[in-house]
N, C-alpha and C positions, 0 to 999 in steps of 0.2 A: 829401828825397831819396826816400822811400817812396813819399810820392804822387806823384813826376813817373814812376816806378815801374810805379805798379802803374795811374795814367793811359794810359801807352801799352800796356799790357800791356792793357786794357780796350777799347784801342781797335781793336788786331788781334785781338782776339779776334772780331772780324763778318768777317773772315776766315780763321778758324780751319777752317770746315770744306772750302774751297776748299785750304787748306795742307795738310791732312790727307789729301785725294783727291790731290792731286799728288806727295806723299809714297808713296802707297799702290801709285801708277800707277808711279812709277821706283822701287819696290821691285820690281812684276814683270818691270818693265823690262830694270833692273838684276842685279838675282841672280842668276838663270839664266847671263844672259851673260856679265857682267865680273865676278860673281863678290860676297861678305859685305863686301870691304873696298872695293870701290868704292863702294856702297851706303852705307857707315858715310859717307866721305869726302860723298856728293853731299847725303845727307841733311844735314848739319851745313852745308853751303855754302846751299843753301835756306833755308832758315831764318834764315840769317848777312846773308842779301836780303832778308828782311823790316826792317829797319833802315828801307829805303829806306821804306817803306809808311808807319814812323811821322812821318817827316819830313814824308811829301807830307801825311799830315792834320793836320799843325802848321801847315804853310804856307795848306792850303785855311781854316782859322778864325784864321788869326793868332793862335794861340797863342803863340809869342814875344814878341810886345808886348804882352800880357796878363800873361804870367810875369813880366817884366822890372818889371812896376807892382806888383807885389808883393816881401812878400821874400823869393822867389828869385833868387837870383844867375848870373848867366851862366857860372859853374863848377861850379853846380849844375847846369846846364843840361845842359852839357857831358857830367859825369861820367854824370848820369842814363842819356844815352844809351850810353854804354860799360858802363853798368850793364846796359840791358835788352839792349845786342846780346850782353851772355856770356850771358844770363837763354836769348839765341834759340838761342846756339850749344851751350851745354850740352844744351838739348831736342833738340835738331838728333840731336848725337852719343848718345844717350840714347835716341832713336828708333831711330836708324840701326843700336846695336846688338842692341836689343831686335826689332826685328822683324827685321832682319837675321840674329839668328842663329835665331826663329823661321823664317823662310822660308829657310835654309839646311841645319835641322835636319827639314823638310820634303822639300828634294830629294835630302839626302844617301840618303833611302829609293829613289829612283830613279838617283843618279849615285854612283857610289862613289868619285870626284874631290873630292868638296866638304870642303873643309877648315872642321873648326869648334874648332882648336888654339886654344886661350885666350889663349896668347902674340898669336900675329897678329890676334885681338880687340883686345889691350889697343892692339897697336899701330895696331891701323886709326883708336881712340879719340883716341889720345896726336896721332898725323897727322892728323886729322878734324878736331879742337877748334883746333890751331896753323895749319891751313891756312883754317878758316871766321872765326878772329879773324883774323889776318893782313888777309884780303880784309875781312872787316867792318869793321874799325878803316881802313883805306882808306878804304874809301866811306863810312864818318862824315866826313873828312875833307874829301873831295872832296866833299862834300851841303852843308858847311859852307861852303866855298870858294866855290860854281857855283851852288847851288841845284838844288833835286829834278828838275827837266828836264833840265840838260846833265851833272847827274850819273847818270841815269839810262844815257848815253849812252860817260858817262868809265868805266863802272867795269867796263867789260870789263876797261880797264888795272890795274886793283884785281885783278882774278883771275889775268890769267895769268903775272906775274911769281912773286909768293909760291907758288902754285901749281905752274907750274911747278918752281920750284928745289926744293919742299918733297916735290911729285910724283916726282921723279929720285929725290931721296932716299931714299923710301920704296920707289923697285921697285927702287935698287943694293942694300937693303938684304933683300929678299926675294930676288933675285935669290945674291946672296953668302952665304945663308944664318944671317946673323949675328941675325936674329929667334930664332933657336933658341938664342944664347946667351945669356942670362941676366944676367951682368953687363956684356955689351956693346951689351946692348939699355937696361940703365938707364939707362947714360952716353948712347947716344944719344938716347931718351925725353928724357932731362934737358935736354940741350941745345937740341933740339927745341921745348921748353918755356920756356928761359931765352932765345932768341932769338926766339921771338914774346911774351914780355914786356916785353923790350927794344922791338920794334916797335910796338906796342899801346901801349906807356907815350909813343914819341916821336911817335907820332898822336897821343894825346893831347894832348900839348904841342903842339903843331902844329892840330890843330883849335881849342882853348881863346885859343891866341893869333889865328886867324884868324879868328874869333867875336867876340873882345875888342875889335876894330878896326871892326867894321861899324857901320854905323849903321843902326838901324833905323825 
């Protein structure tokens, strides 16, 4: 499991500094305009799309039928992958708030609107991390399903359902002010959490069985 791991983690890495510039670019994109927690949110999505990138250089070397003649297993396969896409979306969210709240704690010298409240950090976090799995664990699925071309094309449908409902959520709860309380912001965090684990775990099961069946 470490080296299917820390393979694809080697192999986007010849794209790291191309992710890093387009990170950098919808940070000044982003902050100014929509503000710390959009930012946290797109950075974490970004990155949650790199998924896609390791599939397509598994497919260009036929890597699968090479794994498969060894002894890795097509569950190893699988998990590998749900492995590196938390590995993307943890950095995702991790960037998003580190420079996010660098570049927030920059304008707020200029705009005296910029909210750099530590509550609506966690929460942009806790929504960042469940809406870039959510979509990630999707399009593991749908890559698995279609193949890196028409899933390239399917996984708009990957974003805007989880997204959206997850997006609602998060501006009724900004909006209604309940980020400010404390123990209604755990319970919600928490759920937020236990329902993109439930989603993530039934992808899983769902990609591993659609995997299982192929012939390659």
């Amino acid at each position: 499991m470490k080296s299917l791991i820390i393979k694809d983690l080697y192999n986007i890495s010849h794209n790291s500094k191309s992710l890093i510039m387009m990170l950098l670019f919808f940070a000044v994109l982003f902050i100014p305009t929509q503000g710390i927690s959009a930012y946290v949110v797109t950075s974490g999505l970004l990155c949650s799309i790199m998924i896609v990138t390791t599939f397509a250089f598994d497919e260009t070397c036929n890597w699968t039928k090479y794994a498969l003649i060894t002894p890795v297993t097509r569950r190893d396969l699988v998990l590998g992958k749900f492995a590196v896409l938390s590995l993307f979306c943890c950095f995702g969210i991790l960037n998003g708030v580190v420079i996010g709240g660098i570049g927030g704690y920059i304008l707020s010298f200029f705009r005296d609107s910029v909210s750099l409240n530590p509550v609506e950090f966690l929460l942009s976090a806790v929504t960042g991390i469940c809406i870039s799995m959510l979509q990630g664990s999707t399009n593991v699925l749908l890559l698995y399903r279609f193949g890196t071309e028409k899933a390239r094309i399917m996984s708009l449908l990957s974003f805007i359902l989880p997204t959206g409902i997850l997006a609602g959520l998060y501006k009724l709860l900004l909006l209604s002010n309940i980020a400010g309380e404390q123990p209604s912001f755990g319970i919600l965090a928490s759920l937020f959490v236990l329902l993109t684990v439930i989603w993530v775990f039934f992808m899983y099961r769902l990609s591993y069985n659609t995997f299982l069946k192929q012939e390659l």
